[in-house]
C-alpha positions in Angstrom: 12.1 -3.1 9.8 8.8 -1.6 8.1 6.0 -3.0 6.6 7.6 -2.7 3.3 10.9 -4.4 4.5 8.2 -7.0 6.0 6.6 -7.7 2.3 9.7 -7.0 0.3 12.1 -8.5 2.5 15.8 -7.0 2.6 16.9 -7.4 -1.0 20.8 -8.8 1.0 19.6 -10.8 3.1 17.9 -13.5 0.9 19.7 -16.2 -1.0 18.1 -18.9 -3.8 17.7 -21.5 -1.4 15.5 -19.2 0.4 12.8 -19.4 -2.0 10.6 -22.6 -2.5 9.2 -22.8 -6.2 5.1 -22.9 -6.5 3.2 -24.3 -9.0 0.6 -20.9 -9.9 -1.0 -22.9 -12.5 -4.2 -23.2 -10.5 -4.4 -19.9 -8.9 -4.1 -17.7 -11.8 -7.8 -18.9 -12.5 -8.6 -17.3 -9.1 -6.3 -13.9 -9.1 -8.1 -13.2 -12.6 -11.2 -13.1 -10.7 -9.9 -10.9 -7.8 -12.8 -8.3 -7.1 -10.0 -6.2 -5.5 -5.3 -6.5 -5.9 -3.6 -4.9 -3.6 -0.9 -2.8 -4.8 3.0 -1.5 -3.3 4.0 1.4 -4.5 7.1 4.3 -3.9 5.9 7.6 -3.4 9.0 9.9 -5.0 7.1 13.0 -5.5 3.7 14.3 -6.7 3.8 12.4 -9.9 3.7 9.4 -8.5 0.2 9.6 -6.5 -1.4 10.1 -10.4 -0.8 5.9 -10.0 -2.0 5.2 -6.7 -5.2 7.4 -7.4 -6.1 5.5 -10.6 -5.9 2.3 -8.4 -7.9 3.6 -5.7 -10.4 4.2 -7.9 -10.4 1.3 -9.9 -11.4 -0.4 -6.4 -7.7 -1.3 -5.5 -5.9 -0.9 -2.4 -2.5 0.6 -2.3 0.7 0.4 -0.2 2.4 3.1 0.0 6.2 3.6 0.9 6.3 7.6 1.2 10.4 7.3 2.9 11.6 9.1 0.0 9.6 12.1 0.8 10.8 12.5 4.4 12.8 15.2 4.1 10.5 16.9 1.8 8.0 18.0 4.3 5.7 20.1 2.3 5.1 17.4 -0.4 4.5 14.7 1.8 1.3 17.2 3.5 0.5 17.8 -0.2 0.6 14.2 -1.1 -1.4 12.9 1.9 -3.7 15.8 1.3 -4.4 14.4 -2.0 -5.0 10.6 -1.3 -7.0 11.6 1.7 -9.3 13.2 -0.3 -9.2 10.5 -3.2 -10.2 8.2 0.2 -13.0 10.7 1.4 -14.3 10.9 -2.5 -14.8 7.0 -2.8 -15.6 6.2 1.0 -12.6 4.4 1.4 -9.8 5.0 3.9 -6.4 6.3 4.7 -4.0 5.5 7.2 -0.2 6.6 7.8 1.7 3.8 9.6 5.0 5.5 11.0 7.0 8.2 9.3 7.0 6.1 5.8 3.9 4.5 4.6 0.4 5.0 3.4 -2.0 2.5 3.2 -5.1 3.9 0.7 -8.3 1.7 0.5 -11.1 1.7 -1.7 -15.4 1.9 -1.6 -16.3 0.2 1.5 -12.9 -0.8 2.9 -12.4 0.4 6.5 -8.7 -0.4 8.3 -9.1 -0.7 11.6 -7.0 1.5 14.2 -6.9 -1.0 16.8 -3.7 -3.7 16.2 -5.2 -7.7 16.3 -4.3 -9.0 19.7 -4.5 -5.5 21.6 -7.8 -5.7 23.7 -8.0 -2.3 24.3 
């Protein structure tokens, strides 16, 4: 199960009863004031990254499910190529967590190699 499966959950294995209704009313006023959203996104080929850049430089940080691209080796170098250096160009960051996601991060947001818990 990936980190996308983790967010998204598996689209079968949910039912209504699963889900509890929330009352958003009062946090609206608080996303609208977000300094920073965090956005998932599918990585199909190179058009897609045009997105994910505008986000990254709008200050946003961006999951990225790249599974798509698997068999497509030489796109998924020239995609990472590209959102590395959208990372490098904003001193943000760029990580690839298995064989099928990016996670891109704006000005001044770091992720950290090490996994919470692990006291290496």
């Amino acid at each position: 199960m990936g980190l996308m499966s983790s967010i998204l959950g598996d689209r079968n294995s949910r039912s209504a009863e699963d889900y509890v209704e929330l009352n958003l009313d009062e946090f609206e006023s608080a996303a609208s004031d977000a300094a920073m959203q965090v956005h998932i996104a599918e990585i199909g080929g190179q058009k897609d990254v045009i997105d994910i850049k505008d986000a990254v430089y709008d200050g946003d940080l961006v999951i990225a499910d790249i599974t798509r691209l698997r068999t497509q080796d030489s796109t998924v170098e020239h995609v990472v190529d590209e959102l590395r250096q959208v990372a490098q160009e904003v001193d943000g960051d760029i990580v690839q967590k298995g064989d099928d996601q990016l996670i891109v991060t704006p000005t001044g947001i770091k992720i950290s190699r090490t996994k919470l818990g692990d006291s290496a």
